[in-house]
C-alpha positions as CSV (number, residue, x, y, z in Angstrom):
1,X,19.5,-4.9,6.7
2,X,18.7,-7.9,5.0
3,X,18.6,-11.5,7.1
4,X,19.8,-14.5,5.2
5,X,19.8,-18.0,6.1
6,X,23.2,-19.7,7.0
7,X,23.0,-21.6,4.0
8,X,22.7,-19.9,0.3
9,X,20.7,-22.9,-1.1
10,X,17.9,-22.2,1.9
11,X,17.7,-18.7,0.9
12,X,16.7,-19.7,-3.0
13,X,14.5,-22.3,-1.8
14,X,12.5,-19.4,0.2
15,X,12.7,-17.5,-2.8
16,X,11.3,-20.1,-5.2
17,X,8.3,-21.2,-2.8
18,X,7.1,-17.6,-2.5
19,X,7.4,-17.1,-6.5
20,X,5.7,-20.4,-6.6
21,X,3.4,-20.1,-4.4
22,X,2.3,-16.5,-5.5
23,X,1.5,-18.5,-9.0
24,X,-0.7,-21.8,-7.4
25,X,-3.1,-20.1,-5.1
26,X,-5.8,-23.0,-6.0
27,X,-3.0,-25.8,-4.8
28,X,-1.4,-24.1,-1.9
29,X,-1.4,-21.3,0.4
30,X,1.0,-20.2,3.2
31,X,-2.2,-20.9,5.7
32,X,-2.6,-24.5,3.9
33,X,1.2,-25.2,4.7
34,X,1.5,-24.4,7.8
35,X,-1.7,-26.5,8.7
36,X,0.2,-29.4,7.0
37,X,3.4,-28.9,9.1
38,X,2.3,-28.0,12.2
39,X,3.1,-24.2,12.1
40,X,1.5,-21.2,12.4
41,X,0.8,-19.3,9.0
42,X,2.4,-15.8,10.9
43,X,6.1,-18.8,11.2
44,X,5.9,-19.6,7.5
45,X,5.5,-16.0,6.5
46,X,8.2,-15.0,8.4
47,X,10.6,-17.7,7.6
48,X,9.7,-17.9,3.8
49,X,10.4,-14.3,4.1
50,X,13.6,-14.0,5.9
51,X,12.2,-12.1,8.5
52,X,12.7,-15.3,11.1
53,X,16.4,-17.5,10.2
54,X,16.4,-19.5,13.2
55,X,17.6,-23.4,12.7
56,X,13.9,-24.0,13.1
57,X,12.8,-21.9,10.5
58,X,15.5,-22.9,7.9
59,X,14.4,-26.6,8.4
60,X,10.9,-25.5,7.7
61,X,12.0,-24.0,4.4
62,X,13.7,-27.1,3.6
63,X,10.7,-28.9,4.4
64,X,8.3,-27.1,2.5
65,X,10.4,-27.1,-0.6
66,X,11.0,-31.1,0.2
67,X,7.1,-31.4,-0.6
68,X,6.4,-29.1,-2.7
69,X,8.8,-30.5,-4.7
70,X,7.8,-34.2,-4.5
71,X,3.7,-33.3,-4.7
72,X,4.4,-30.6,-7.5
73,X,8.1,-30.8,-8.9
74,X,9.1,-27.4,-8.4
């Protein structure tokens, strides 16, 4: 069974931070991320992934894609 976040537009923003992320290495990491919000790196593996969709780990999605979107424009 596949999780999903509550809202569809979370899900493709978890989607598009792993595809981006998997082609910036040199600008960002999962590890680097969660240093920057306060998270553990095992938290934004599992939420980016779908393995975690708590209301915590939707906002971090959010969050992440907030920034990563504002630093990088993706």
């Amino acid at each position: 069974m596949i999780d999903l976040f509550i809202h569809m537009e979370t899900n493709n923003k978890a989607e598009a931070i792993k595809a981006w992320l998997s082609n910036n290495r040199r600008l960002e990491t999962q590890g680097s991320l969660a240093k920057k919000f306060g998270k553990s790196r095992s938290f934004v593996s599992l939420s980016l992934n779908k393995q975690s969709v708590t209301r915590a780990s939707e906002n971090l999605v959010n969050d992440i894609y907030e920034y990563l979107h504002e630093k990088y424009g993706i």
